[in-house]
Backbone as a ProteinNet text record, in pm:
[ID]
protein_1_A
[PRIMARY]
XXXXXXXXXXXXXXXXXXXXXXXXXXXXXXXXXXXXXXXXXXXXXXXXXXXXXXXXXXXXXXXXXXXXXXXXXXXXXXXXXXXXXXXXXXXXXXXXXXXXXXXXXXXXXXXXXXXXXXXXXXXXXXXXXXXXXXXXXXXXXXXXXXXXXXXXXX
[TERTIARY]
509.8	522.6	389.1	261	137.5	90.7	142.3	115.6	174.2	293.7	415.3	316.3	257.3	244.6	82.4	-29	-107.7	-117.3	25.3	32.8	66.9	146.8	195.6	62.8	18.5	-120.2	-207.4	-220.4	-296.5	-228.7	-67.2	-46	-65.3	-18.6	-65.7	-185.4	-299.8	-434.6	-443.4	-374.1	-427.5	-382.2	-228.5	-167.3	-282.4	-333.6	-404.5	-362.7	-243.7	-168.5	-206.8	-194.9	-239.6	-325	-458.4	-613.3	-626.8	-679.7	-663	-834.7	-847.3	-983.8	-995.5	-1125.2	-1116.7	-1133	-1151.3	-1127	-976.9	-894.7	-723.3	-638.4	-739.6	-776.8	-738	-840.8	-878.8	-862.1	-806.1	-748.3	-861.5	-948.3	-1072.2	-1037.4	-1031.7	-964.2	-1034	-1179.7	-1273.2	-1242.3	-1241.3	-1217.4	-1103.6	-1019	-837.4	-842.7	-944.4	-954.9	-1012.4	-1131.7	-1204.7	-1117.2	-1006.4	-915.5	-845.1	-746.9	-674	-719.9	-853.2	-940.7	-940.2	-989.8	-1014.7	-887.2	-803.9	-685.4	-634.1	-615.8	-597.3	-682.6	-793.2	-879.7	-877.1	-841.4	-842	-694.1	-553.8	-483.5	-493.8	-518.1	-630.8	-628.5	-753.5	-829.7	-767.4	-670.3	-559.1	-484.6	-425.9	-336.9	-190	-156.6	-131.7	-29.3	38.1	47.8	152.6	231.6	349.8	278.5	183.7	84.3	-9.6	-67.6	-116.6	-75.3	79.6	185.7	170.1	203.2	214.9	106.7	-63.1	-119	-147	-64.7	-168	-45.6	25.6	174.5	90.1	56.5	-43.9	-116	-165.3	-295.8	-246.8	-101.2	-79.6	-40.1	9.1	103.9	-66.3	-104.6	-238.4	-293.7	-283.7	-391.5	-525.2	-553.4	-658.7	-684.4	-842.7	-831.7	-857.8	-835.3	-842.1	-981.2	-1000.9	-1127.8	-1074	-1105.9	-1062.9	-1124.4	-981.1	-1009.8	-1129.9	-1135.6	-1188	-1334.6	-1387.1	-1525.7	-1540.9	-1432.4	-1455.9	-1544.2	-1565.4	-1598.1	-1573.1	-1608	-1541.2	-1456.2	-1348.5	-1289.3	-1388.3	-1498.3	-1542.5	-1595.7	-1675.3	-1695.9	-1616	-1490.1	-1363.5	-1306	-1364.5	-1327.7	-1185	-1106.6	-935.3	-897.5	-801.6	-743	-766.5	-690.2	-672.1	-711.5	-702.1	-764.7	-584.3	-508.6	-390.9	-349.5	-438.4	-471.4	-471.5	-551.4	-598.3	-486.9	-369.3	-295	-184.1	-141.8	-72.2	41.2	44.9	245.8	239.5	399.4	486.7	492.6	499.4	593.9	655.6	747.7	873.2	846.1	755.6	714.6	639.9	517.6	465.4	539.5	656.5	795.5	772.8	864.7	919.3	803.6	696.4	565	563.8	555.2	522.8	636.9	785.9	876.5	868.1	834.4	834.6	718.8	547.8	481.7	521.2	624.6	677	803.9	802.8	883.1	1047.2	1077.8	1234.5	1234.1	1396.2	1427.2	1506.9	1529.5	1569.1	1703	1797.9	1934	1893.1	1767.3	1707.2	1627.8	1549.3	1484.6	1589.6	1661.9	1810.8	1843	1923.7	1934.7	1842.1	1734.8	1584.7	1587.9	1640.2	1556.9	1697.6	1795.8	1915.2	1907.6	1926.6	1935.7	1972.2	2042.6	2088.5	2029.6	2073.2	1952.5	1897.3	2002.5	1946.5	1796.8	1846.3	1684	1577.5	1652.8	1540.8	1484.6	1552.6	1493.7	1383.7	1390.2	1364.9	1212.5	1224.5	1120.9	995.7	1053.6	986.3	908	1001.7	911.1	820.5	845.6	769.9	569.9	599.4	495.1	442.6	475.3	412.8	349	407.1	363.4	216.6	212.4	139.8	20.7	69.4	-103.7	-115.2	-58.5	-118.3	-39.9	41.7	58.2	226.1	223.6	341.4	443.4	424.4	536.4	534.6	614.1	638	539	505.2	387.4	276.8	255.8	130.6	128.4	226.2	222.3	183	291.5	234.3	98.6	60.6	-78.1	-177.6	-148.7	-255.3	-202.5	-94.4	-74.3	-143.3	-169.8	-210.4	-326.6	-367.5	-568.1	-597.1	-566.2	-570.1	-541.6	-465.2	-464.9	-347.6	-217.6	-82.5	-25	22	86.9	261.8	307.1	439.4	483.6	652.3	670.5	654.5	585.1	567.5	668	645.2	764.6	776	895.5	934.7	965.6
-3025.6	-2892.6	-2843.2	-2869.7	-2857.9	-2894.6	-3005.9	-3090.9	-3038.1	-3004.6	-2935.3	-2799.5	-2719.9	-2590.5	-2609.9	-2731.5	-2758.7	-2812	-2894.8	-2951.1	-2876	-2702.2	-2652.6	-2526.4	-2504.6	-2447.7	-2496.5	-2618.8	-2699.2	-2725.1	-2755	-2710.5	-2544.2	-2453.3	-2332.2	-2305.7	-2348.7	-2345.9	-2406.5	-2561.2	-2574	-2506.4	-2460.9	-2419.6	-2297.6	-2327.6	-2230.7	-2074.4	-2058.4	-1918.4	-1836.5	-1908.7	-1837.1	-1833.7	-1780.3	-1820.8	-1751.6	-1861.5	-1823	-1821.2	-1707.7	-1712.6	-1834.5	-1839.3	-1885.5	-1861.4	-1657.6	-1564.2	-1555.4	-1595.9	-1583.4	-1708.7	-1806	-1987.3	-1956.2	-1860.8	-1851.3	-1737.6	-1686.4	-1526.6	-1411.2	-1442.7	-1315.8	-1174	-1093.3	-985.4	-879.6	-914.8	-779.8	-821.9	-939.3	-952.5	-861.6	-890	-857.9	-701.6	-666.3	-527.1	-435	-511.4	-481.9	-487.8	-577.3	-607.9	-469.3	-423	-374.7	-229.8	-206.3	-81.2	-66.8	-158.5	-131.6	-89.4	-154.3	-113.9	-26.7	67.3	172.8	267.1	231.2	367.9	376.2	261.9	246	307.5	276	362.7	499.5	537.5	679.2	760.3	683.1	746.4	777.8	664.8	717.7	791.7	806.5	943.9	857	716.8	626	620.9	690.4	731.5	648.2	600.4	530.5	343.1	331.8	211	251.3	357.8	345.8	316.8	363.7	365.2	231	155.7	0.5	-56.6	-33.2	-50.8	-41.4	93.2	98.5	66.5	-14.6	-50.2	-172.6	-274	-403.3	-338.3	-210.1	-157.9	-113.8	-87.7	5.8	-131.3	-226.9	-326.9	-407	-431.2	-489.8	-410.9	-262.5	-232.4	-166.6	-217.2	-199.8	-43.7	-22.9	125.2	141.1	264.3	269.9	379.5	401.9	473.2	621.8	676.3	878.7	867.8	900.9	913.9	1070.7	1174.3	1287.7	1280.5	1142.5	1170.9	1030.9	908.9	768.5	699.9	762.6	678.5	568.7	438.7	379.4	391.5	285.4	326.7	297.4	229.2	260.8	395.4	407.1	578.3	712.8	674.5	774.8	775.7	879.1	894.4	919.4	836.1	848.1	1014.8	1030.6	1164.5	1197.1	1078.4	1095.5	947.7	1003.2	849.9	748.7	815.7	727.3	617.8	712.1	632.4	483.6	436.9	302	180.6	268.3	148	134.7	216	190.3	204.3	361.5	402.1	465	436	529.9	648.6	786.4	898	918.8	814.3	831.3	797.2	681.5	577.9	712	796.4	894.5	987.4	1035.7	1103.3	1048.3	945	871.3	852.8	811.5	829.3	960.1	1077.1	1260.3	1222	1212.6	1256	1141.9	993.5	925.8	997.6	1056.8	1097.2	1244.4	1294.9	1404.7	1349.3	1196.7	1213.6	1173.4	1153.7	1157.1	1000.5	988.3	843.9	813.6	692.9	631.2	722.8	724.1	818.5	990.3	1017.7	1183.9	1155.8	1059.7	1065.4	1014.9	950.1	930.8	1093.1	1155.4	1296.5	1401.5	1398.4	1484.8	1454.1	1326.5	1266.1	1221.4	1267.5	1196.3	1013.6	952.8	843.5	787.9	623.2	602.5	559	540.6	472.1	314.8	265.5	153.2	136.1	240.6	247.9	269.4	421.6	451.4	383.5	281	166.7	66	-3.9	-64.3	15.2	115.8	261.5	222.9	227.9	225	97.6	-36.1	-189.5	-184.6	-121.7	-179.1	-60.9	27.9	135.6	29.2	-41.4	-50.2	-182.2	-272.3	-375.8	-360	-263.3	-165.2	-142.8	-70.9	3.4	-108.2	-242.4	-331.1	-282.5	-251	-208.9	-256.9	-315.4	-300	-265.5	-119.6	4.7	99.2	182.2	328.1	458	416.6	463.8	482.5	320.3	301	383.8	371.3	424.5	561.8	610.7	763.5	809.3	690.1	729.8	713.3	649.5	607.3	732.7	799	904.9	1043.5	1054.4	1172.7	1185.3	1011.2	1050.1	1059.6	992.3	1015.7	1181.1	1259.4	1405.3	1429.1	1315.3	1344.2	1436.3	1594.9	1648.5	1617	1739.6	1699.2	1614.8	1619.9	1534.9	1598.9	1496.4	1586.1	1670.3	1789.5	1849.1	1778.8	1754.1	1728.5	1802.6
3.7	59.1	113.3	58.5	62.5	224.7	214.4	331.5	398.9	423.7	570.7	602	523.5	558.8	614.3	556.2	642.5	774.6	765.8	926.8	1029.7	976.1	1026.8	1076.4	1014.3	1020.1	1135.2	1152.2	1236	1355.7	1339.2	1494.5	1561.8	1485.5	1562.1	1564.8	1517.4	1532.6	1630.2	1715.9	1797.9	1971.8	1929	2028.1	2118.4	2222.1	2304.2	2330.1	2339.9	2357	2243.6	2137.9	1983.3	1937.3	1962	1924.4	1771.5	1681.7	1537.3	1519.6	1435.8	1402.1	1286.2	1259.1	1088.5	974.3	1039.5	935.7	876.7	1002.5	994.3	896.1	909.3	819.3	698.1	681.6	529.9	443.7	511.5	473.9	454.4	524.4	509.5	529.8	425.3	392.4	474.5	511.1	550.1	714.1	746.7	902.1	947.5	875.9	884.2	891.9	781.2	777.1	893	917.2	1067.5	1169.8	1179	1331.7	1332.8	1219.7	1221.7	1213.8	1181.9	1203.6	1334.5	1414.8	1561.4	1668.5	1608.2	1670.6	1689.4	1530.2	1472.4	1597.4	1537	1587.9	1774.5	1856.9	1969	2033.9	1942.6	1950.7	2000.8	1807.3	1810.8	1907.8	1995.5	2078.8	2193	2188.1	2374.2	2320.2	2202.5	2170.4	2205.3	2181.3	2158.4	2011.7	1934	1832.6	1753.2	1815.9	1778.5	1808.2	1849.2	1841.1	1717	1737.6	1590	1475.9	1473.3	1336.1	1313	1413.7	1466.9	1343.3	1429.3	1337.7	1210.6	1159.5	1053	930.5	972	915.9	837.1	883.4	824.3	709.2	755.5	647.3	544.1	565.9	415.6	334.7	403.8	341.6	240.2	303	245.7	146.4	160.4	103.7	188.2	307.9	404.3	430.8	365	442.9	595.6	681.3	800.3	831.8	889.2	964.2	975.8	960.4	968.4	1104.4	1182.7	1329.1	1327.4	1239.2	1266.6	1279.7	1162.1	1143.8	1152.8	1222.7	1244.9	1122.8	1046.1	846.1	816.6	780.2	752.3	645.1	605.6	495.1	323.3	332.3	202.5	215.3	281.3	292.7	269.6	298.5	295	159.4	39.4	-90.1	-100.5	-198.2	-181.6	-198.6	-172.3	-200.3	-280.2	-409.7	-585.2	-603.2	-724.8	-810.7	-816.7	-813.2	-804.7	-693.4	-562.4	-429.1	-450.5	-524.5	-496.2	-556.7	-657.1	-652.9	-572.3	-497.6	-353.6	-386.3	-447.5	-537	-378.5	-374.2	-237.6	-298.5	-224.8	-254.3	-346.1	-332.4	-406.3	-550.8	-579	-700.9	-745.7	-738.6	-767.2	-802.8	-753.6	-815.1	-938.6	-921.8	-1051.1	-1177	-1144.5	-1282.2	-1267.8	-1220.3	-1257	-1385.2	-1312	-1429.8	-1587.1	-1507	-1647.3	-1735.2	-1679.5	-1772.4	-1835	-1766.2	-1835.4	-1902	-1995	-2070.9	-2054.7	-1915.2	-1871.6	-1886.1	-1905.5	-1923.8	-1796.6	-1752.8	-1613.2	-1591.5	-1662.9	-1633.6	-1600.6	-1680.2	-1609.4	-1471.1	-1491.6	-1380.7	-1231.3	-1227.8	-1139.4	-1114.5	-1203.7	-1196.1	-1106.4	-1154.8	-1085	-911	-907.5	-798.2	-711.2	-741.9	-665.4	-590.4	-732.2	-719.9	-856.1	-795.4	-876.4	-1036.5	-1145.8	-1272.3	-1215.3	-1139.4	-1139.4	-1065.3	-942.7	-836.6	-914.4	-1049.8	-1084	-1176.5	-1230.4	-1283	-1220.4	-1122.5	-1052.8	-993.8	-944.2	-922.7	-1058.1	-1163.3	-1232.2	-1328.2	-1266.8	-1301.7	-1157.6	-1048	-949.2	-972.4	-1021.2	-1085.4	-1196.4	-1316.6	-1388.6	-1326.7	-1228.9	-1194.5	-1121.2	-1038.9	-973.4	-1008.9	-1176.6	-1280.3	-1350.7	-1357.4	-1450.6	-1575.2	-1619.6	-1748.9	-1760	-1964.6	-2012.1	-2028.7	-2073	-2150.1	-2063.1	-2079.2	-2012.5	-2050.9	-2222.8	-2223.6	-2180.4	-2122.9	-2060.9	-1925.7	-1861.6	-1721.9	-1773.2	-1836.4	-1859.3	-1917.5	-1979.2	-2012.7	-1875.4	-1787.6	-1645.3	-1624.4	-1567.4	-1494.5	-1571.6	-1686.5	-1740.1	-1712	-1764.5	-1752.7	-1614.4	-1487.1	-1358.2	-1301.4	-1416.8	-1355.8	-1261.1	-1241.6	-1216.7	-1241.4	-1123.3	-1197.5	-1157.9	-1150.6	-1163.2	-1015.3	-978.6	-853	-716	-621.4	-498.1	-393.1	-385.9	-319.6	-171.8	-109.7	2.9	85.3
[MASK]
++++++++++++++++++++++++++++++++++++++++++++++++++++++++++++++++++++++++++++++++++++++++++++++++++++++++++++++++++++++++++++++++++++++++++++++++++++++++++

């Protein structure tokens, strides 16, 4: 299998139409990050907006911060919102830890949130997978000391 996905590697490396860096080789995370900055911000700048989305679709998926079109920062420079920022909960997952650290069990938190237990099950292995942590406790303990309050209004 090793072998199929190197041979396969090496033909689109050599195909000319597709120019592969050997940042792209080797998965260089800061190159990837730089490409998709420039893009972003070049968007940006034409007012381009639905290309930016484009871009900055890669960045959320990664992880990658982007450049604050206001003051062009890079992203280490750009202090997260919250400290919860950096493990990359959706909206919705941030719902679901407010109510698990206030205590609700998957059938309340379904209720709160109009959805089903199972989502809100599921909501809530993909959060702990997230903070690194075991138990439901644990989550609720990351969400307290981080300063989580309740769920975000929509």
């Amino acid at each position: 299998m090793k072998v199929e996905a190197e041979e396969a590697t090496s033909a689109r490396d050599r195909r000319e139409d597709v120019p592969v860096t050997s940042a792209q080789r080797v998965g260089d995370r800061d190159q990837a990050a730089l490409a998709v900055q420039e893009a972003h911000a070049t968007a940006d700048r034409l007012g381009a907006g639905p290309v930016a989305a484009e871009a900055a679709a890669p960045a959320r998926r990664a992880r990658l911060g982007l450049a604050s079109a206001a003051t062009g920062a890079p992203p280490e420079a750009a202090a997260p919102a919250d400290e919860l920022a950096r493990f990359g909960l959706t909206d919705r997952e941030r719902d679901v830890l407010a109510l698990l650290a206030a205590g609700k069990s998957n059938p309340e938190i379904a209720r709160a949130l109009f959805i089903s237990a199972k989502t809100a099950s599921v909501h809530v292995s993909n959060i702990m997978a997230k903070l690194g942590v075991r138990r439901r406790g644990e989550a609720a303990a990351v969400a307290h000391r981080l300063g989580l309050s309740g769920p975000a209004s929509t």
